[in-house]
C-alpha positions as CSV (number, residue, x, y, z in Angstrom):
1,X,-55.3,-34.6,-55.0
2,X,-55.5,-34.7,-51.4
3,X,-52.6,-37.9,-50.6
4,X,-51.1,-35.9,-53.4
5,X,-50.9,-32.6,-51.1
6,X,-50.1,-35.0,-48.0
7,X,-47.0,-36.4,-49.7
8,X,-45.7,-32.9,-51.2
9,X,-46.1,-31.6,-47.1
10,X,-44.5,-34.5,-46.1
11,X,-41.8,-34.3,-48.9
12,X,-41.0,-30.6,-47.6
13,X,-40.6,-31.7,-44.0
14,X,-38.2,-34.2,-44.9
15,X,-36.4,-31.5,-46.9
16,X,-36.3,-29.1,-44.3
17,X,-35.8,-31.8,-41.8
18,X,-32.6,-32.9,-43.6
19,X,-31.3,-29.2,-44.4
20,X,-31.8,-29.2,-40.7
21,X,-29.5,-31.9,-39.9
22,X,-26.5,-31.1,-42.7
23,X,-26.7,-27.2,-41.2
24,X,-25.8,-28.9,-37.7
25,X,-23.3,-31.2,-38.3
26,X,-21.4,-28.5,-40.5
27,X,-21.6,-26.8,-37.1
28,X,-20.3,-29.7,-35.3
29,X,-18.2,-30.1,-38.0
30,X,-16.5,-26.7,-37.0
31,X,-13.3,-26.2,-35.8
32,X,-13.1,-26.1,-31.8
33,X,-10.6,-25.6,-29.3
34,X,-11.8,-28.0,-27.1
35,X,-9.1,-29.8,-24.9
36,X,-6.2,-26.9,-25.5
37,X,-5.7,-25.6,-21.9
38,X,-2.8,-24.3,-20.0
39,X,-2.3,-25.0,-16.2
40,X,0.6,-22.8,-16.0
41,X,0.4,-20.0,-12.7
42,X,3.0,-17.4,-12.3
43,X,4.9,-17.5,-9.3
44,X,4.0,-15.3,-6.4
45,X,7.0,-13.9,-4.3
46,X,5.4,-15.3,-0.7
47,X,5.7,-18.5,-2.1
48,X,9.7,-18.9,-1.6
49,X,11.6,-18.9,1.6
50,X,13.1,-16.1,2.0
51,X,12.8,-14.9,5.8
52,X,16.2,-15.7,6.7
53,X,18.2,-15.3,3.7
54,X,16.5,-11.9,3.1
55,X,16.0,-10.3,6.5
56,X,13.8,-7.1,7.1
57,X,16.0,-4.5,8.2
58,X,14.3,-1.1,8.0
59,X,16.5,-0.5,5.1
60,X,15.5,2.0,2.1
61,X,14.6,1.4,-1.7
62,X,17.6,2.6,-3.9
63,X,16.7,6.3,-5.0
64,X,16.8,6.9,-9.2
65,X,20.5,9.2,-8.3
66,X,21.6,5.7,-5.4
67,X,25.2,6.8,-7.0
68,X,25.3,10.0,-5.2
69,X,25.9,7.9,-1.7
70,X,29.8,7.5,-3.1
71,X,30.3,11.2,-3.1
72,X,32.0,11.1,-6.6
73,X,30.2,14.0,-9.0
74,X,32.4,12.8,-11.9
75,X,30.7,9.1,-11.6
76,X,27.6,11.3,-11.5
77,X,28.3,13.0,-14.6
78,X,29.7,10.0,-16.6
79,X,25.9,8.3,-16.2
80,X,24.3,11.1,-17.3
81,X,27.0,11.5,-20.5
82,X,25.9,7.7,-20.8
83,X,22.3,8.1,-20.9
84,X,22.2,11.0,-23.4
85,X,24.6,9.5,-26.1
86,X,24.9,5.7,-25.5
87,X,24.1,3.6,-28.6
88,X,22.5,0.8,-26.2
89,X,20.1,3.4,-24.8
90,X,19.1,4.3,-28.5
91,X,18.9,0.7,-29.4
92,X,16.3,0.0,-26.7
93,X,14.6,3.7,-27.4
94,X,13.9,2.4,-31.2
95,X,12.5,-1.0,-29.6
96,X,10.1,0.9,-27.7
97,X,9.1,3.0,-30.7
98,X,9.0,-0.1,-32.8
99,X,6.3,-1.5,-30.0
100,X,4.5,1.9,-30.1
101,X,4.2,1.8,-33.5
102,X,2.5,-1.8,-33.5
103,X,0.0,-0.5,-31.2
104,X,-0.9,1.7,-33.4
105,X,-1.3,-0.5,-36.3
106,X,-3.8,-3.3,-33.8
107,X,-5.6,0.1,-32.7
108,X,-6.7,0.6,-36.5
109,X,-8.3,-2.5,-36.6
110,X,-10.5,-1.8,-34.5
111,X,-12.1,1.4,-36.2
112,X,-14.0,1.5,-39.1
113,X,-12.4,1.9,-42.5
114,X,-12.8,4.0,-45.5
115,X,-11.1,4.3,-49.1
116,X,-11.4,6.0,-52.1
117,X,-10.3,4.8,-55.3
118,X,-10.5,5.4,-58.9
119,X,-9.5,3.0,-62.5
120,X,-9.6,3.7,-65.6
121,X,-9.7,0.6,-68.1
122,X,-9.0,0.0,-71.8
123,X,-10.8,-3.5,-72.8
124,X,-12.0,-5.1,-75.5
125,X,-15.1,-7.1,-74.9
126,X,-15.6,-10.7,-75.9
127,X,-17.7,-11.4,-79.0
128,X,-18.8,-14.6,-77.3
129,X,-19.0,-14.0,-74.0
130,X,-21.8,-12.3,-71.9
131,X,-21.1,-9.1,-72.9
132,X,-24.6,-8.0,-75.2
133,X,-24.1,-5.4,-78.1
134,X,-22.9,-3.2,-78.8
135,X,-20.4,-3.5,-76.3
136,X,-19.4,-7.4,-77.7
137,X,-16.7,-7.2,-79.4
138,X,-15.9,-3.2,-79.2
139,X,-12.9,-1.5,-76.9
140,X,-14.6,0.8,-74.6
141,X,-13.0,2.6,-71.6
142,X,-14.5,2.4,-68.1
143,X,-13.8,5.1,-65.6
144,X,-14.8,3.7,-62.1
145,X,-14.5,5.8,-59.1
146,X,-15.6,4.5,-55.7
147,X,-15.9,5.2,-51.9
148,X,-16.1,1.8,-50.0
149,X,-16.4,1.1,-45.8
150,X,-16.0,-1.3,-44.3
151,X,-16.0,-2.1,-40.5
152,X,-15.0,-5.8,-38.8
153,X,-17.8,-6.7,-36.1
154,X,-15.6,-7.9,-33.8
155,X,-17.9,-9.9,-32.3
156,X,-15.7,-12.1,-30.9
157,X,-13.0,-9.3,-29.1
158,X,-10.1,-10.7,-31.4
159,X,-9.1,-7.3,-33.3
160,X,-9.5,-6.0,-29.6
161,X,-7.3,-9.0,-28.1
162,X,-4.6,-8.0,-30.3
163,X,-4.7,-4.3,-29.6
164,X,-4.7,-5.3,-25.4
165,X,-1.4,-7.9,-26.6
166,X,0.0,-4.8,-28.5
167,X,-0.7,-2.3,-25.4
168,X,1.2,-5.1,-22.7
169,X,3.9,-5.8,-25.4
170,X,4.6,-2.0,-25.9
171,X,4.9,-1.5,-21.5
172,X,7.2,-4.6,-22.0
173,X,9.7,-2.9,-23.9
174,X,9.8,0.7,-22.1
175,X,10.1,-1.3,-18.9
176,X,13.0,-3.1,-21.4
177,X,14.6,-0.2,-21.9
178,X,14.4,0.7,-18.2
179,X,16.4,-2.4,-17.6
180,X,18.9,-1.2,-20.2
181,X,19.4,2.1,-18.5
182,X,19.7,0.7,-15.0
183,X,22.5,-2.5,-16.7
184,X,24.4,0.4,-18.4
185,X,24.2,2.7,-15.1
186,X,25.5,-0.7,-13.2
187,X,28.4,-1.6,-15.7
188,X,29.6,2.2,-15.5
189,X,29.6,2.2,-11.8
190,X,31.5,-1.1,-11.5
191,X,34.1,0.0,-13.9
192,X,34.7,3.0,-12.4
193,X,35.2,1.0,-9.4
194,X,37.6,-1.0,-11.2
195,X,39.7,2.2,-12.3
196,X,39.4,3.2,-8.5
197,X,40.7,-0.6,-7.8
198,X,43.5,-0.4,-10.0
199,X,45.3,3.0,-9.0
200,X,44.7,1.9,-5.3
201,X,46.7,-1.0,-6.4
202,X,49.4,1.4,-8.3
203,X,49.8,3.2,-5.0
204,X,50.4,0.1,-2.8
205,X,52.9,-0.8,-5.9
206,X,54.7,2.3,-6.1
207,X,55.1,1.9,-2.6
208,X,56.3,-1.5,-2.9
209,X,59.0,-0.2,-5.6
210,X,60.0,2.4,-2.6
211,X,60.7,-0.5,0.0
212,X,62.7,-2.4,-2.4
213,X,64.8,0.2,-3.6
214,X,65.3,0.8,0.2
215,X,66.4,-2.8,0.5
216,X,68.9,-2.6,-2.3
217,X,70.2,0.4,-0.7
218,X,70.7,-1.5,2.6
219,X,72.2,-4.8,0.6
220,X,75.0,-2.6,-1.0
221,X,76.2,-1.7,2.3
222,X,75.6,-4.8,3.8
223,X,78.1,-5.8,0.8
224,X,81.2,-3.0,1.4
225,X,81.2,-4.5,5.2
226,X,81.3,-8.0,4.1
227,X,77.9,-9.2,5.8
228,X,76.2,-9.9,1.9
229,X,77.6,-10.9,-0.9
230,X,76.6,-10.1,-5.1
231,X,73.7,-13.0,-4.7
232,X,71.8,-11.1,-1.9
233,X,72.8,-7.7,-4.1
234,X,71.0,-9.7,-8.0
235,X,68.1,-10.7,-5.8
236,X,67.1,-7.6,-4.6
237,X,67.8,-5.7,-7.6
238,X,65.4,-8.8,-9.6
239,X,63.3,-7.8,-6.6
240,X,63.3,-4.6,-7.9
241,X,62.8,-4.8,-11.3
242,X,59.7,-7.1,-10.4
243,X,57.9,-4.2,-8.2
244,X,58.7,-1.6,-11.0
245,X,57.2,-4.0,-13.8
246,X,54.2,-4.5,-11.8
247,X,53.2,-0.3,-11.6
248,X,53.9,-0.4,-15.5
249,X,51.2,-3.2,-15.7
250,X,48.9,-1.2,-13.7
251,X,49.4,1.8,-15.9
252,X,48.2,-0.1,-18.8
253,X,45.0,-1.6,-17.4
254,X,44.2,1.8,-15.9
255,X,44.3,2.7,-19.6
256,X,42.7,-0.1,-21.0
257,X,39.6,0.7,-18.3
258,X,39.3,4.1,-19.5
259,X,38.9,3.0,-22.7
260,X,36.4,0.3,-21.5
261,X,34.3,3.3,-19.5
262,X,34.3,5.5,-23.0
263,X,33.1,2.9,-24.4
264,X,30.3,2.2,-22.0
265,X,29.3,6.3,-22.9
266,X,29.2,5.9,-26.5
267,X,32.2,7.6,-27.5
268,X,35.7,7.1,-29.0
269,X,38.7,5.8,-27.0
270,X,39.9,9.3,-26.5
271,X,37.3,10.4,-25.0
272,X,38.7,8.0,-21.7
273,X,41.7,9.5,-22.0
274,X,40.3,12.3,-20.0
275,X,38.6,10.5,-16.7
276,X,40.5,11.5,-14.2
277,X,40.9,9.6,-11.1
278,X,38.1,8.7,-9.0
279,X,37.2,9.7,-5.6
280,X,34.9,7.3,-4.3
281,X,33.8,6.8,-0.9
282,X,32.4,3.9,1.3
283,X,28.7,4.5,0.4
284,X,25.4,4.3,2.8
285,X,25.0,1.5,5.6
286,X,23.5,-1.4,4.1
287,X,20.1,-2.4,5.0
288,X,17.5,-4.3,3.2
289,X,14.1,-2.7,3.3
290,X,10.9,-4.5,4.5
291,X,8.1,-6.7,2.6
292,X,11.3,-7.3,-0.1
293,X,9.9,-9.8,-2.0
294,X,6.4,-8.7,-2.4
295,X,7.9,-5.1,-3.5
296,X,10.6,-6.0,-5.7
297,X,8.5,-7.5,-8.5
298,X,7.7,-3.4,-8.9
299,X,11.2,-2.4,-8.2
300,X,12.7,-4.7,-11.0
301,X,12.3,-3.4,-14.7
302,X,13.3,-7.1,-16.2
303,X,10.6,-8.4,-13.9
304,X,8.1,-6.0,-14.4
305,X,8.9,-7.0,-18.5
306,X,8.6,-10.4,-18.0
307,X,5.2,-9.7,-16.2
308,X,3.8,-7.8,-19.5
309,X,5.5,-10.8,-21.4
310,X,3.0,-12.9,-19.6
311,X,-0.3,-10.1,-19.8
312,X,0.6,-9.7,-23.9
313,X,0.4,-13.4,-24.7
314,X,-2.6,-14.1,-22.8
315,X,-4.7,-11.7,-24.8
316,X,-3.2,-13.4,-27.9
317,X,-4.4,-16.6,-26.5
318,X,-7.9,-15.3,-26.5
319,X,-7.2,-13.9,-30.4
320,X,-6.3,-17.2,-31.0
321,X,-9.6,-18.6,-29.8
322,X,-12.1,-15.7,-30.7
323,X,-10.4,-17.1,-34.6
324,X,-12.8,-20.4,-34.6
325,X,-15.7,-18.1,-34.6
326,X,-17.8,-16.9,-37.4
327,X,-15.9,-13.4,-38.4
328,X,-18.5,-10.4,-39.6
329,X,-17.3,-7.7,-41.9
330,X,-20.0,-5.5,-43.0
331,X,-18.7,-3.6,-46.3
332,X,-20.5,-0.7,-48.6
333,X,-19.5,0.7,-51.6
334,X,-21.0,4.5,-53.3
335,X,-19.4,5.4,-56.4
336,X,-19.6,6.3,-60.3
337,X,-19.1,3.7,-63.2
338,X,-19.3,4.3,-67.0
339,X,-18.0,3.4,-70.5
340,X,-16.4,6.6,-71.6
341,X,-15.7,10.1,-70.1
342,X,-19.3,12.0,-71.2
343,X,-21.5,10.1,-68.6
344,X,-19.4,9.8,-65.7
345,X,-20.3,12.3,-64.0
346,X,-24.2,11.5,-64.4
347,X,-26.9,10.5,-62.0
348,X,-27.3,7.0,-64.2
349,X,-23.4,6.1,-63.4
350,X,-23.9,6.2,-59.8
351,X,-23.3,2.1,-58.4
352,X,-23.6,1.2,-54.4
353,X,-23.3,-1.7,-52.8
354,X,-23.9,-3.0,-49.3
355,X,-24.0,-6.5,-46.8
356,X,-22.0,-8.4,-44.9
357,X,-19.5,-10.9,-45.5
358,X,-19.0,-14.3,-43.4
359,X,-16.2,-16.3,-42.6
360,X,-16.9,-19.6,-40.8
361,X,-13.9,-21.9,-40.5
362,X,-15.4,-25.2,-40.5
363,X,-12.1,-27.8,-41.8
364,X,-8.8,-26.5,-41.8
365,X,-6.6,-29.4,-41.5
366,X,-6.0,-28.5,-37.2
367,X,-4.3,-25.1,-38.3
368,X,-6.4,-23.0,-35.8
369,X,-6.5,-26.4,-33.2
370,X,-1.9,-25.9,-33.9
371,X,-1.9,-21.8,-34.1
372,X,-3.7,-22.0,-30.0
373,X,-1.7,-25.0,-29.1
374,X,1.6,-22.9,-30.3
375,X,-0.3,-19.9,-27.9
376,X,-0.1,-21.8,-25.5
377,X,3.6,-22.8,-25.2
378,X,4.3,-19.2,-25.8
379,X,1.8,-18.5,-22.3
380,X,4.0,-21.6,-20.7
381,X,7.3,-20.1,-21.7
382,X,6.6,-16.4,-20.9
383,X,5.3,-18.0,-17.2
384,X,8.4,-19.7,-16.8
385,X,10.4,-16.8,-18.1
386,X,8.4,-14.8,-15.4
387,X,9.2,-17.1,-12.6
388,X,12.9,-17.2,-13.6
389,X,13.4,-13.7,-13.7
390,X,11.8,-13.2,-10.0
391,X,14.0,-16.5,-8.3
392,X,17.3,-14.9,-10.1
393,X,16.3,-11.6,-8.6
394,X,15.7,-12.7,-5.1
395,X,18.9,-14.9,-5.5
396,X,20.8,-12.1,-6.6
397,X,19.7,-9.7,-3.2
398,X,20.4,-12.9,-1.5
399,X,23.3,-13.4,-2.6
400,X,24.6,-9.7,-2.6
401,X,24.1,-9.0,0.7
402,X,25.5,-12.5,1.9
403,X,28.8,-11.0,0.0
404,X,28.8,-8.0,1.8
405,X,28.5,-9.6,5.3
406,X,31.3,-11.9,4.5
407,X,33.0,-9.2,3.0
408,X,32.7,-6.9,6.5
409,X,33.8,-10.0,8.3
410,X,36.8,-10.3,6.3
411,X,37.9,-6.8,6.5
412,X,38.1,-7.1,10.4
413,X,41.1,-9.9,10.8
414,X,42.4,-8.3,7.3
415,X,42.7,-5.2,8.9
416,X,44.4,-7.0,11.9
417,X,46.6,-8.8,9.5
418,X,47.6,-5.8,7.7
419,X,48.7,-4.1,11.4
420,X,51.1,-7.5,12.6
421,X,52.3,-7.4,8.7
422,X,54.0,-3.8,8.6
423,X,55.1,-4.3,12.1
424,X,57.1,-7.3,11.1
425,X,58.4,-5.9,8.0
426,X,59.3,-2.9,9.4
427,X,61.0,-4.9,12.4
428,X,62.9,-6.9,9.6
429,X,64.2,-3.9,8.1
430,X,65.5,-2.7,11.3
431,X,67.3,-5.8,11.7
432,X,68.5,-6.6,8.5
433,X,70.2,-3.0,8.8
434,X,71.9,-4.0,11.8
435,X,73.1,-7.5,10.9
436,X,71.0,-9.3,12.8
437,X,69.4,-11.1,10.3
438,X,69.3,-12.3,6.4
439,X,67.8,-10.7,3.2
440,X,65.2,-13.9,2.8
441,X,64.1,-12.8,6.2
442,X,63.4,-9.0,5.4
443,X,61.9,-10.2,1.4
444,X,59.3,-12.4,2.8
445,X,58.0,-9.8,5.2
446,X,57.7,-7.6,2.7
447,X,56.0,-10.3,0.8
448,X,53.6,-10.2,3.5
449,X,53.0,-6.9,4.0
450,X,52.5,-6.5,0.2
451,X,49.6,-9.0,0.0
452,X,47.8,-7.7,3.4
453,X,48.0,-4.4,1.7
454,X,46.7,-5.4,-1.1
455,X,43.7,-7.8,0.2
456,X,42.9,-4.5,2.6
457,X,42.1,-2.7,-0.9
458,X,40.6,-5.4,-2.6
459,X,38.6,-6.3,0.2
460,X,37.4,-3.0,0.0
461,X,36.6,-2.7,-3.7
462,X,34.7,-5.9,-3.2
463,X,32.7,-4.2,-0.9
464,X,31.9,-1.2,-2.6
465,X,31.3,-3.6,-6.1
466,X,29.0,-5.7,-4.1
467,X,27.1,-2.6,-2.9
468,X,26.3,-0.9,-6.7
469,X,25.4,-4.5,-7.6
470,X,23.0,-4.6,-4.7
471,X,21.7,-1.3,-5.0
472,X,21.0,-2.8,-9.2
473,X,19.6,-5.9,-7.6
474,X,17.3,-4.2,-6.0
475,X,15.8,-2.1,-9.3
476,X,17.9,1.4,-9.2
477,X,15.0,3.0,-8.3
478,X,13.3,2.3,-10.9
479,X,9.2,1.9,-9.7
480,X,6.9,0.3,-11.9
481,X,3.7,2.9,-11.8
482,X,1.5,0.7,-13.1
483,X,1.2,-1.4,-10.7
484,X,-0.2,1.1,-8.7
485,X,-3.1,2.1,-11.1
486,X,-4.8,-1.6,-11.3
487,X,-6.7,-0.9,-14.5
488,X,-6.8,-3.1,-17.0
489,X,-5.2,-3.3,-20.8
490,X,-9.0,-3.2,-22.3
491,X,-9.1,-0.2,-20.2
492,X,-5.7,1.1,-21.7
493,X,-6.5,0.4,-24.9
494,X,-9.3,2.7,-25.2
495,X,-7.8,5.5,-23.3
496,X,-4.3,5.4,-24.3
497,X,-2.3,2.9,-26.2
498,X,0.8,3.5,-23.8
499,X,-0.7,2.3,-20.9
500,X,-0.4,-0.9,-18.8
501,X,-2.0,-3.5,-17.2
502,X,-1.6,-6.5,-14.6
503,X,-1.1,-9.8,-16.0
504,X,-2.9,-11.8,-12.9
505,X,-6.2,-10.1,-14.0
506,X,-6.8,-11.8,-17.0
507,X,-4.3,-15.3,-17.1
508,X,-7.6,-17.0,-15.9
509,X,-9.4,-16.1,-19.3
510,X,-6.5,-17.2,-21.3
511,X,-6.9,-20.7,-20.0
């Protein structure tokens, strides 16, 4: 009995032994995310150039009213019309609600679960089956009424990965709809200084219409004394005609503008018909403030999106990797179940249940190893995104306030130009009065005087156009407040699903 007992002890180690070894290469055998990474870094503003391109000048941020420096209340009111009523604004309103509303949904997971339910069943049993009498082969009705829990572990942080995704994606779209406030606030000013543009243009071609009808006047009498003839007299009443044409084609883009600006509020072309003309004035000094670059990743809504862009899909990264992990759900049911309606409501109906349930993923055919890999060239894209966003916005300052310089620059010898250019027109007229010299003389100095006149306004529309765009370029006030706050989304999921957190915090995990 004894080598009998040896080889049964022997038999079991070997079994045990061999369980042993098939339980650890199922483990090995277990999906891993070994060798997905991402190297990807978000650019930091102190890594470009920028010293000489964007000087410190003691300058101020834009305020959240930065319109008010123009003087014109009726720009002031037509942004606030905008913001109240603008389908745009609702659009990105309904985003942000949309976001909200997903937060909500990844917050649920995280708490436990309860439902109650309740069936009542016709059925005939099987004859055959394992089903003893006297149910076999008899209908009975079963009334089942239950009460069941359950609640995920979580071991692993993914149901809390994608509430912290949900939480970044959700500041992403209100800062979104920040950036949709400040483009519509932007497009409304630069329109308006359009309409401005256009009847400063009227006025310098009514005036034009003024001199030429002067010039006719002097070519008819030039005619009676013999000095022109009915050529000179066509040309300037061509001349004429030209000048007039030209204020009718202003009158219909100052239209076509209103309508553009009711647009821009959200109302019907009519509504345009009532803007009245504006009254705009040269602005503040420009100046751009200090520590620019470092500050403007705050001070730029699309930037500040792009950097919850970034935050959102690195916690998805880690949901994606907490999925090759086992996933506990414990589960328990209490609850009444009986043939019939007369012992339902007994003690001996009464069912429960309780335990956990398991999922290991062990061989799916790489579709965790491709869902991370597909996380990760979202986290590649949403870095580049990020980067993008902050060279274009530096760029744009840059190139803003190069615009303006030139545009001062300009304005000086235009000025100058303008001066010598009504000088010599009104010389010509003088002259061509008295016979001392030829219509083509007087008709290009008025040509000339015409186009300093208008490059003087247009320089100056430039200037004011390059000022609202700079003023955009630089955020419209808008202030990102959590960047001040430093907590963490983990930390804003539990307190309050609104709030935000820094993307540099947690890239590191996601890799």
């Amino acid at each position: 009995m004894k080598p009998q007992t040896s080889e049964s002890s022997t038999g079991a180690r070997t079994l045990k032994l061999g369980v042993s070894a098939i339980a650890l290469a199922a483990l090995a055998a277990c999906a891993n995310y070994a060798g997905i990474h991402s190297d990807a870094q978000m650019a930091k503003p102190q890594q470009f150039e920028t010293a000489q391109s964007l000087p410190q000048e003691q300058g101020r941020w834009p305020s959240a009213d930065w319109v008010d420096q123009f003087g014109d209340a009726q720009l002031k009111a037509l942004i606030a019309e905008a913001l109240q009523g603008s389908p745009t604004i609702e659009q990105a309103k309904a985003r942000v609600a949309q976001a909200q509303a997903y937060s909500e949904t990844a917050k649920a997971n995280t708490l436990p679960r309860v439902d109650a339910s309740y069936t009542l069943t016709r059925q005939q049993f099987s004859s055959t089956a394992l089903i003893p009498p006297p149910y076999a082969g008899s209908w009975q009705t079963e009334n089942k009424g239950l009460l069941t829990a359950s609640y995920d572990l979580d071991l692993w942080g993914k149901n809390r990965e994608a509430l912290r995704a949900a939480v970044s994606q959700t500041a992403a779209s209100e800062a979104d709809e920040e950036m949709v406030k400040l483009t519509l606030d932007t497009s409304i000013a630069r329109t308006y200084n359009q309409l401005a543009r256009l009847y400063a243009l009227r006025d310098i071609a009514q005036e034009e219409v003024s001199r030429r009808e002067h010039i006719d006047s002097i070519t008819a009498g030039r005619i009676a004394t013999g000095l022109d003839t009915q050529v000179e007299r066509k040309t300037a009443q061509a001349n004429l005609a030209t000048s007039r044409s030209r204020v009718s084609a202003l009158d219909g883009s100052i239209l076509t503008t209103r309508y553009e600006l009711a647009a821009l509020l959200g109302k019907g072309p009519d509504r345009g018909l009532s803007i009245t003309r504006p009254t705009l004035g040269v602005g503040d000094e420009v100046r751009l403030p200090d520590n620019l670059p470092a500050d403007l990743v705050s001070r730029r809504p699309d930037i500040v999106a792009a950097r919850w862009r970034v935050d959102a899909i690195t916690h998805e990264v880690k949901e994606a990797k907490a999925e090759f992990y086992p996933d506990i759900n414990l589960s328990a049911a209490l609850g009444l179940d009986a043939f019939g309606f007369g012992r339902f409501l007994t003690a001996a109906s009464r069912t429960a249940s309780v335990g956990p349930a398991i999922h290991l993923p062990i061989f799916d055919g790489g579709e965790l190893r491709a869902q991370l890999k597909g996380r990760y060239a979202e986290f590649d894209y949403a870095v580049a995104a990020y980067d993008q966003t902050l060279i274009g916005a530096l760029s744009g300052v840059a190139t803003q306030l190069a615009q303006i310089r030139s545009n001062d620059a300009q304005l000086v010898d235009a000025q100058t130009a303008q001066q010598a250019a009504r000088d010599a027109d009104q010389l010509a007229i003088t002259q061509y009065k008295g016979g001392l010299t030829n219509q083509l003389t007087v008709l290009n100095a008025d040509v000339t005087a015409l186009n300093a006149d208008e490059a003087i306004a247009n320089l100056k529309m430039d200037r004011r156009d390059e000022q609202i765009a700079l003023a955009s370029d630089l955020g419209g006030g808008y202030v990102d407040a959590s960047a001040d706050t430093g907590h963490g989304a983990d930390v804003a999921a539990q307190a309050n699903p609104q709030a935000a957190t820094q993307a540099n915090s947690v890239i590191a995990a996601a890799r």
